[in-house]
C-alpha positions in Angstrom: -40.8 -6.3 30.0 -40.2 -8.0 33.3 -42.5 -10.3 34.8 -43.1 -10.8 38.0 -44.7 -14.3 37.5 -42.6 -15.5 35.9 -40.4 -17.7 37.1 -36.8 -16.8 38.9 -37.8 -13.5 37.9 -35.7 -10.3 39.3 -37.2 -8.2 42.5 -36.6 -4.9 43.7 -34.7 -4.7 47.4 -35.3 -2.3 49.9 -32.2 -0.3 48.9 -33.2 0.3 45.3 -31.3 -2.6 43.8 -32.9 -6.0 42.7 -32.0 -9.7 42.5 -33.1 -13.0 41.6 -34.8 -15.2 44.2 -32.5 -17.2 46.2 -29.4 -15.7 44.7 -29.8 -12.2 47.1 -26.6 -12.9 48.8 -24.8 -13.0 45.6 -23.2 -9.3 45.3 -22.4 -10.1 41.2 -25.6 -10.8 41.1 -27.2 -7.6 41.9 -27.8 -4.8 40.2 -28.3 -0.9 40.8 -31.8 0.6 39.7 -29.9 2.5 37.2 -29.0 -1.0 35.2 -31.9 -2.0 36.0 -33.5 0.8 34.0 -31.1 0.0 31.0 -32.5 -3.5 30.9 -35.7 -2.9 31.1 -35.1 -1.1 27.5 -33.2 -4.6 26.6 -35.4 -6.9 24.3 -37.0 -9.2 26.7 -35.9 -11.9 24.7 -32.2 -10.4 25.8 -33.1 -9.7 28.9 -31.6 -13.2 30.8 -28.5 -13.3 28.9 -28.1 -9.1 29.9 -29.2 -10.1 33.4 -26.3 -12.7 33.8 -23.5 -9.9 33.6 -22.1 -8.6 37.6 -22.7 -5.5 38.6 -19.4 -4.3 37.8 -20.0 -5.9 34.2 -22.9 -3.4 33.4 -21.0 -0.4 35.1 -17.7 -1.0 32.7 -20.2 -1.4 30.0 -22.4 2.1 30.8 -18.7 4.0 31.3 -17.7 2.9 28.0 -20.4 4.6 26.9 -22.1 1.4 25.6 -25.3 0.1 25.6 -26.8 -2.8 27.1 -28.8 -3.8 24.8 -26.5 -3.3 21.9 -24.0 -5.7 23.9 -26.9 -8.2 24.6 -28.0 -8.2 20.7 -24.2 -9.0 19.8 -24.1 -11.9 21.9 -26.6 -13.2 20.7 -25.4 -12.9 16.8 -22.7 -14.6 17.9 -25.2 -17.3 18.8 -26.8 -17.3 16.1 -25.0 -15.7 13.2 -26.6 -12.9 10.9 -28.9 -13.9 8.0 -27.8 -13.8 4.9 -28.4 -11.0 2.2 -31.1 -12.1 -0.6 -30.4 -11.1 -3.8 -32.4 -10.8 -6.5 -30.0 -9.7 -9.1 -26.8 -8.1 -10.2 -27.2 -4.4 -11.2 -26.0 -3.9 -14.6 -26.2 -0.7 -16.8 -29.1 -0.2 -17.6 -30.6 -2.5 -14.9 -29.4 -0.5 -11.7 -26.6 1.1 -12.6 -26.6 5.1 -14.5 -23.9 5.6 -17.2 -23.3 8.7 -18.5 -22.1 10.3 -21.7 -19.1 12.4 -21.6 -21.3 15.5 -22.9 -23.6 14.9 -19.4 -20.5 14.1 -17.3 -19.1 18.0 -18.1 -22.8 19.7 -18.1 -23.0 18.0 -14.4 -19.8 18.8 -13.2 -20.2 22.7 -14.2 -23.8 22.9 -12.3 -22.0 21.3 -9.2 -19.2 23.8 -9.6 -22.0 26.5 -9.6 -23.6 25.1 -6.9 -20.7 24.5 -4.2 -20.9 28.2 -3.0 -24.5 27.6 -2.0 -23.7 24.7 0.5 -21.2 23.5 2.6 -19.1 20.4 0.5 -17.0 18.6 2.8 -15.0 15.3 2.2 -14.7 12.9 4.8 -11.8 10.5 4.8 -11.5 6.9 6.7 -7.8 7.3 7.3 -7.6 5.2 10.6 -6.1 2.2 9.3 -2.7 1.2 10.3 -0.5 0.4 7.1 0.9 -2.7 8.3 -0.7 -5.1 5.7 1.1 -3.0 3.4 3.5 -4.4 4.3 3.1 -8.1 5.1 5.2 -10.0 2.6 8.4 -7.8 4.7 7.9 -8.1 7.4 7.4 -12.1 6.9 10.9 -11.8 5.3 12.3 -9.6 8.4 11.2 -12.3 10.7 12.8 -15.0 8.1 16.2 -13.5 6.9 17.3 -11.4 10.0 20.7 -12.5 10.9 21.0 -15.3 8.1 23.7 -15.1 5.3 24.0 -12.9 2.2 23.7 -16.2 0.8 20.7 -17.3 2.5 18.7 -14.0 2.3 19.3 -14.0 -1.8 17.7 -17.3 -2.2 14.7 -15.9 0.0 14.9 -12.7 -2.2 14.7 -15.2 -5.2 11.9 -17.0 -3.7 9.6 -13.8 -3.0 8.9 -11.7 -6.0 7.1 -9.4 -3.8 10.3 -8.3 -1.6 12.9 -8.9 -4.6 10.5 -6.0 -6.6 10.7 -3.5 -3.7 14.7 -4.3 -3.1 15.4 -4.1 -6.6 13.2 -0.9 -7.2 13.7 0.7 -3.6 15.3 4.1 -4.9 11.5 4.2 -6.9 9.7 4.9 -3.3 9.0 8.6 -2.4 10.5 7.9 1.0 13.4 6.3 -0.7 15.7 9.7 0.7 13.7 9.2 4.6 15.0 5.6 4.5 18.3 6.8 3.2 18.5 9.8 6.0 18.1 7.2 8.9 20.1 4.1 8.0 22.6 3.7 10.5 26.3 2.9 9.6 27.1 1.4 6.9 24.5 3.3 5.1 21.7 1.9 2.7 24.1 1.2 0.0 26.6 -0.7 1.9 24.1 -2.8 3.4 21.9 -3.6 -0.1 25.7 -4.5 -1.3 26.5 -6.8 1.5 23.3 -8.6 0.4 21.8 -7.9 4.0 18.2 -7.5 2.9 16.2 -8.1 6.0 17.9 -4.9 7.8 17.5 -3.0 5.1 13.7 -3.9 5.8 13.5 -3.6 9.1 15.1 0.1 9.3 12.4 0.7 6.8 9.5 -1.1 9.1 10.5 -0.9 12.5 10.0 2.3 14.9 14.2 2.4 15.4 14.4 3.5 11.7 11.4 5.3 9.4 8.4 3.3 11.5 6.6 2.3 8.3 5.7 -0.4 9.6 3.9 1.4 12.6 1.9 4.4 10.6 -1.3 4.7 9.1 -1.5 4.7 5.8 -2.4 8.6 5.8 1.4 9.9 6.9 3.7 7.5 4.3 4.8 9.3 1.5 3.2 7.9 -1.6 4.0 10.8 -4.5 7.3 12.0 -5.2 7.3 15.7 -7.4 9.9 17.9 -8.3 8.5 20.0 -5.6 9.0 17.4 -2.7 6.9 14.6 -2.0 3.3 14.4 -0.5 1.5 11.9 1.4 -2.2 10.6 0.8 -3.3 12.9 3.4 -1.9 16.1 1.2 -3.6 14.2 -1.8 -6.4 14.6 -0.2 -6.1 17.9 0.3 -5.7 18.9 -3.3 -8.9 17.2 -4.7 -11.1 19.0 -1.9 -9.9 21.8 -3.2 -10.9 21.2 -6.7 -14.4 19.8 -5.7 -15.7 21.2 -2.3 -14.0 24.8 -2.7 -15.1 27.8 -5.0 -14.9 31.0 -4.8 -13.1 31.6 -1.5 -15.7 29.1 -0.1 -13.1 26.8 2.4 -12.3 23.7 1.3 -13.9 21.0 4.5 -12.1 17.9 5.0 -12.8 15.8 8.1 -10.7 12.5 8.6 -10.9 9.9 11.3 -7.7 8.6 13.0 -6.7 6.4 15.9 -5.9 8.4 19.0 -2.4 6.9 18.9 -1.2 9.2 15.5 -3.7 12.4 16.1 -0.6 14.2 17.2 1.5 13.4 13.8 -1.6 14.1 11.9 -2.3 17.5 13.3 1.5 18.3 13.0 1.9 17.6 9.6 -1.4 19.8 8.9 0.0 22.4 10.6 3.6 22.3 8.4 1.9 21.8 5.2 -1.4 23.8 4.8 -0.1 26.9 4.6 1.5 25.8 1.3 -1.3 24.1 -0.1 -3.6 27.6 1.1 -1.2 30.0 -0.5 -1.1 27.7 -4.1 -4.8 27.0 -4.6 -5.6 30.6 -2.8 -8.5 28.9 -0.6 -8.9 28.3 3.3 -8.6 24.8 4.4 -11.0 23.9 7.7 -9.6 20.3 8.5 -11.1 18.4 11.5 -10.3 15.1 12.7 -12.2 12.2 14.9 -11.3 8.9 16.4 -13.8 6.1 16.2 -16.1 5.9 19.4 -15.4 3.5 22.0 -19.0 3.0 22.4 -19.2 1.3 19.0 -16.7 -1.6 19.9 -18.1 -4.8 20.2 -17.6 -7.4 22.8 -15.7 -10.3 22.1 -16.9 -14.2 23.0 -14.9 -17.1 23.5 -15.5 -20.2 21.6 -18.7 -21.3 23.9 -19.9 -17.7 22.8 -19.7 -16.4 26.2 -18.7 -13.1 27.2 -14.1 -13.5 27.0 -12.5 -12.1 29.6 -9.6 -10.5 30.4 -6.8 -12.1 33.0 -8.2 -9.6 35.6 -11.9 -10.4 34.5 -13.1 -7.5 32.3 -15.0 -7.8 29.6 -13.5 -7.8 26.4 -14.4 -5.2 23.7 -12.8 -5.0 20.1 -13.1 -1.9 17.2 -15.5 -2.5 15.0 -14.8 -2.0 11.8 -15.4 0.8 9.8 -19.6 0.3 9.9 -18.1 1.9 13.6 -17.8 5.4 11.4 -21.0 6.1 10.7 -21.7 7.3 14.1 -18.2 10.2 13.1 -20.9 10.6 9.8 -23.9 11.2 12.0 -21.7 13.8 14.0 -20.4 15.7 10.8 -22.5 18.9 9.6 -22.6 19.8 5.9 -25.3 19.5 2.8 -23.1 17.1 0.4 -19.9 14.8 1.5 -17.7 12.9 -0.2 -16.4 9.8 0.8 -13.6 8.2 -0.3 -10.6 5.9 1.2 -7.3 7.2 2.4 -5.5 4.9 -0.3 -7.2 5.6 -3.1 -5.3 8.4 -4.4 -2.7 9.3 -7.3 -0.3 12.1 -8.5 -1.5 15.8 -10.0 -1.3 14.2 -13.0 -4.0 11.8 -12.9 -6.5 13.4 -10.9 -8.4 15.2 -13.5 -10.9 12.2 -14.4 -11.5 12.2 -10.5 -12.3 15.5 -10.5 -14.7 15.8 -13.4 -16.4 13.0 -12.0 -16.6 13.9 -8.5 -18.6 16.7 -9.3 -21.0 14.8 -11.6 -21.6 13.1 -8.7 -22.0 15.5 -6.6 -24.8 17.0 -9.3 -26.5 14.4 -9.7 -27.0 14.0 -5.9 -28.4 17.7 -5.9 -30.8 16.5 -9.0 -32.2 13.7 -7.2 -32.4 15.6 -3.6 -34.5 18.4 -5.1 -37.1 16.1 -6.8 -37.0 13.8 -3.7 -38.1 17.3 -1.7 -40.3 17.8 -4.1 -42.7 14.8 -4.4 -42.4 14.4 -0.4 -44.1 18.4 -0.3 -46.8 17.3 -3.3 -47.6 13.9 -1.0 -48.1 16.1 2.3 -51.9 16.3 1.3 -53.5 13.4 2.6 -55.8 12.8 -0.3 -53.2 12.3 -2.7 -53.4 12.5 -6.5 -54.1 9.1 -8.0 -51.7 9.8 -10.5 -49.1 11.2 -8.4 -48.9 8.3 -6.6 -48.8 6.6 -9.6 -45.8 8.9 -10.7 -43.7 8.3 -7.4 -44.3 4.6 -7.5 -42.8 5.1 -11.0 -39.8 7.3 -9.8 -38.8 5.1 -7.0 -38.7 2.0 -9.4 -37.0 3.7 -12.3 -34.8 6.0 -10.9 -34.2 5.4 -7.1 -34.0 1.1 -7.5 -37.1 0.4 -5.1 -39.3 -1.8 -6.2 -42.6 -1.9 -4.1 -44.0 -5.4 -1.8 -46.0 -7.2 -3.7 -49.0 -6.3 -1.9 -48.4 -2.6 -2.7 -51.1 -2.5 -5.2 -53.6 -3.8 -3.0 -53.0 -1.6 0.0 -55.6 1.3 0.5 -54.5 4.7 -0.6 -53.5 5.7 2.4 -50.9 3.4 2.9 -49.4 3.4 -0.1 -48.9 7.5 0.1 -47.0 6.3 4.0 -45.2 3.6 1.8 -44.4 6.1 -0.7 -43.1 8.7 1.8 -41.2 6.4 3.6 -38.9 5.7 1.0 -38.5 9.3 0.0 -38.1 10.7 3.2 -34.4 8.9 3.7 -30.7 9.8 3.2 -29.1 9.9 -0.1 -25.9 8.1 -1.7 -24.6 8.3 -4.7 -22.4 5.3 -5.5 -19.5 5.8 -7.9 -19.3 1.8 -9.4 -16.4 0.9 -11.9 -15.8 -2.5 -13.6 -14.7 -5.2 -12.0 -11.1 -6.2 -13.4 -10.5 -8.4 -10.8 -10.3 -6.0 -7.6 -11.8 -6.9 -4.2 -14.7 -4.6 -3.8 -18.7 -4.9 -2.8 -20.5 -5.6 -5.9 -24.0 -3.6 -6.4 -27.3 -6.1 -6.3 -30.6 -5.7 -6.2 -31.6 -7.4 -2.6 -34.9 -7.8 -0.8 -35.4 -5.9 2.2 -37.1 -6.4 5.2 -40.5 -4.8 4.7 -41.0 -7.1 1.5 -39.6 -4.3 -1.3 -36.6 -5.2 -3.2 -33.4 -2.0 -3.0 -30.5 -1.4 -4.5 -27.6 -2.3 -2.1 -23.7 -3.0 -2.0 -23.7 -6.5 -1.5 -19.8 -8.3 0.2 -19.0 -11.7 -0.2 -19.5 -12.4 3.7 -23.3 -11.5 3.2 -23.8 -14.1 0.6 -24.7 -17.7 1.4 -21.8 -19.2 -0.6 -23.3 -22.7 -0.3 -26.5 -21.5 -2.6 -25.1 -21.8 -6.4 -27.9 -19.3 -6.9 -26.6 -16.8 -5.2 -23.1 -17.5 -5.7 -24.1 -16.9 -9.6 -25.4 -13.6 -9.0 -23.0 -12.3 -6.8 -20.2 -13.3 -9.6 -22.2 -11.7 -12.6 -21.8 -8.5 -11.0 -20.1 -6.6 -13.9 -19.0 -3.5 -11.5 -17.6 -3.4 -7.9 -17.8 0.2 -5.4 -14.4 1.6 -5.1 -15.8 3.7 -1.8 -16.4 6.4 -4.1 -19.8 8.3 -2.8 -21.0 11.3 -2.3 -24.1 12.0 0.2 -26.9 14.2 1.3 -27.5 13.3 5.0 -30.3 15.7 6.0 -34.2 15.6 5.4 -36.0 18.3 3.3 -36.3 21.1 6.2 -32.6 20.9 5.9 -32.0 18.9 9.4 -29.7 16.5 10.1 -30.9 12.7 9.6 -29.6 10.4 12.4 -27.7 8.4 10.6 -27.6 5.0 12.6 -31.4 4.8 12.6 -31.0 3.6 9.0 -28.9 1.1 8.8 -29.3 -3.0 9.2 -28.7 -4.2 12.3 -28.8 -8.1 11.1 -25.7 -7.3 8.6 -22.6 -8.1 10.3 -18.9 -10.2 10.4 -17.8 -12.8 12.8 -14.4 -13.8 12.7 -11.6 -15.5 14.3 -9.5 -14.0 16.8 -6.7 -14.4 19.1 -5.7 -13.1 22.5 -3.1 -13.8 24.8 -3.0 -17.0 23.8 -6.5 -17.6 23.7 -8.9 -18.2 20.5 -12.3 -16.0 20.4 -15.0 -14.8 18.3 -14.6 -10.9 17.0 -18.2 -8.9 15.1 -18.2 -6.4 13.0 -20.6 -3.5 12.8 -22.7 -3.5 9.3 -19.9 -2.4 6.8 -20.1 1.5 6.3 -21.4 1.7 2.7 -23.1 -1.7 2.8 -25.0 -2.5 6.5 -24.6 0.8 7.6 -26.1 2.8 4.6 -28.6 -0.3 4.6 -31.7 1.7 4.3 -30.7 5.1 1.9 -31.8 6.0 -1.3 -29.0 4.8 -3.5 -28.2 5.7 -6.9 -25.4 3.4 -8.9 -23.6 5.3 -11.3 -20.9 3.9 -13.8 -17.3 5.5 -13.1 -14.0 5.2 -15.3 -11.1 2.6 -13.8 -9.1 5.4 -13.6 -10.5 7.4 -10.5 -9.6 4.0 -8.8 -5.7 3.1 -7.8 -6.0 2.3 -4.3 -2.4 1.7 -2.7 -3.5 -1.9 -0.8 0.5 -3.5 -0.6 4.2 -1.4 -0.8 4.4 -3.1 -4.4 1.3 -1.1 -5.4 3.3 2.0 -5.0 5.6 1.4 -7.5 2.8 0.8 -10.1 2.7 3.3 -13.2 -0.3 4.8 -11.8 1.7 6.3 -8.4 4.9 6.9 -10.4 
């Protein structure tokens, strides 16, 4: 805390604010006894870089409803960078990661079906992104071709597999008829004829024609049926209602958007659930949230001081999605599902995704009830040699935590708290399929901080890609997570963990960044299934490639898989 020997250290002034010495007249300088309160709850090693922001600084900072010392602690990572992530080993099956036979996969999935009216199920969707890196390789061609020759825009057609694929096969897209609807004169045809490519793209990107270029991902049409067409967001809606609805039990779907499309997003609800409600014969209760200004992070410029905009205010950024667990920790229900606004695919397809989706969710409610169970038979605080001798053996075996190695010297005492500890914890159930050359966090065994070695979802930026080591590790991974989970986020008295008190606040991304002409230094929160679900209980369990066709680039869209 603060010192008042030490040296240049702050004093209170008559009016309830304080200063340094000798830098009283300086009105940036001071600061409120409010602030003052918020630093005082600032790491003192913090506590001079948090002391060198204004007044008006700290008050932006508090309105945003950010903390000081969360602001302070991302400075200095940008000082200092974030550790890198240890691992041990890859998980493997049979060495982290569960497979099951088909004969288990359908016993699970009928117990979770007789389970669902029990609980609330709800599925939470990150469906915030914007789709424009969908669409990259056009609009590079737009900005290219646009008002070049017929001739000129063919070579570049030539040239770019990506575009000519999507030109060639454009009457294959589900919005093919939206993009026909708003094509000014000449009309689609005409202008594919004439060899004018780049407007053909641009009506197709740019806010004056469909906008494509300007939604999330959640309200393009990906799925074309004899019945119409749907967008991810109506996918989504069918699965919930095969795996968190059951006999008239609603179906509970919670997505989180940017404030800019919440409007869209609740209109098309409102056109198309009544549809989806009157064929399924369930209740839909949909919900939506934006991600919390209070888990932006603030930017630096290259010196890693605080950038600034032209008028002087602090920069802040969005965080990534680690940002989300804070729209988890707000969410109430027993079991939720998480998976990615992409990652869907036609009627047709979905029935692996089903069958394992509630596996999942089974298995979940297996290991939860014998969690619950070993934490009420450790309550006694003379503990059962060989009960603690059977959790040890749980934890390593079943849960992926493997014990300091210490633990077998500790008293009794501590190793029952040890034990505890890692029982009394969220829960995650991690569907992992096999890598086939898809970008995706590979599972690991990684040492944590209090000397035990975890399960964890391990991304290349965590990996110290100058150690051959780990490099060799990270690349034997044999499976990669599609964000395909499923989770029990309260404690055995059936209250609500909070969630951000168990994730790592040493995982994080630094990047490059631009603004207004200026270079700077972005962070991102712990990633949400890897950082920010640091310190769960996780279970690895082997899914089939086919509950996995995530929609990352237009192109994708005309796979077989979405057709």
């Amino acid at each position: 805390m603060l010192n008042s020997g030490q040296k240049d250290a702050p004093f209170f002034r008559a009016n309830g604010s304080f200063c340094h010495p000798g830098r009283c007249g300086d009105d940036s300088l001071s600061l409120s006894l409010t602030n003052l309160i918020a630093l005082l709850y600032t790491p003192y090693f913090l506590q001079p870089m948090a002391s060198s922001f204004s007044s008006q600084d700290l008050a932006f900072i508090h309105e945003r409803g950010s903390k000081i010392e969360d602001v302070t602690l991302q400075i200095e990572h940008f000082r200092t960078g974030f550790p890198f992530l240890k691992v041990k080993k890859a998980a493997t099956v049979g060495d982290g990661i569960l497979r099951l036979s088909q004969e288990q996969v359908e016993e699970l999935a009928a117990l979770f079906e007789s389970d669902i009216p029990q609980m609330k199920v709800m599925k939470f969707v990150p469906a915030s992104g914007a789709a424009s890196r969908m669409f990259k390789s056009l609009f590079s061609f737009v900005g290219s071709f646009s008002g070049k020759s017929a001739e000129e825009q063919k070579a570049g057609l030539q040239a770019d597999r990506h575009v000519r694929q999507v030109i060639e096969q454009i009457e294959m897209f589900a919005f093919f008829n939206d993009l026909e609807a708003v094509f000014p004169a000449p009309g689609l045809a005409a202008t594919l004829a004439a060899g004018n490519y780049a407007m053909v793209l641009d009506v197709l990107l740019s806010s004056e024609g469909l906008g494509y270029g300007e939604l999330p991902k959640g309200l393009l049409k990906f799925h074309r049926y004899a019945s119409g067409v749907r967008t991810p967001m109506e996918e989504h809606l069918v699965e919930a209602a095969h795996y968190t609805s059951m006999d008239q039990v609603p179906a509970h779907l919670h997505f989180t958007i940017s404030p800019e499309h919440r409007s869209r997003f609740e209109a098309l609800v409102q056109e198309v659930k009544p549809q989806y409600e009157a064929t399924y014969g369930i209740t839909f209760d949909i919900s939506f949230s934006e991600q919390k200004p209070a888990t932006d992070t603030i930017a630096v410029d290259m010196d890693n001081e605080p950038f600034r905009e032209a008028d002087g205010t602090l920069l802040f950024r969005p965080a990534g999605h680690g940002a989300l667990i804070e729209n988890l920790n707000d969410l109430d229900a027993d079991v939720i599902f998480i998976k990615n606004i992409d990652n869907v695919v036609p009627d047709r397809l979905k029935q692996p995704t089903y069958l394992y989706k509630k596996a999942l969710g089974a298995l979940l409610l297996d290991y939860q009830a014998q969690v619950a169970e070993y934490l009420e038979e450790l309550k006694s605080e003379v503990a059962d040699e060989d009960l603690i001798d059977e959790v040890d053996s749980f934890l390593q075996t079943e849960l992926g935590v493997l014990p300091p190695d210490e633990y077998y010297d500790w008293s009794e005492t501590d190793r029952v708290a040890y034990l505890r500890k890692k029982l009394d914890r969220p829960i995650r159930v991690c569907g992992m399929v096999k890598n086939e050359g898809e970008p995706g966090g590979g599972p690991v065994w990684a040492a944590s901080a209090d000397g035990s070695v975890a399960l964890q979802i391990a991304e290349s930026a965590q990996i110290d890609m100058e150690d051959p080591n780990q490099v060799t590790m990270l690349q034997s991974a044999t499976h990669f997570n599609p964000v395909d989970l499923v989770i029990w986020p309260k404690n055995t008295q059936g209250e609500k963990f909070d969630l951000p008190r168990f994730r790592d606040p040493m995982t994080g991304f630094i990047s490059g960044k631009s603004k207004d002409g200026r270079d700077l230094k972005a962070q991102e929160l712990p990633g949400l299934w890897n950082g920010a679900m640091s310190d769960w209980i996780t279970i690895f369990v082997e899914v089939p490639i086919e509950t996995f066709n995530p929609v990352k680039t237009v192109n994708d869209l005309l796979r077989e898989q979405h057709q």
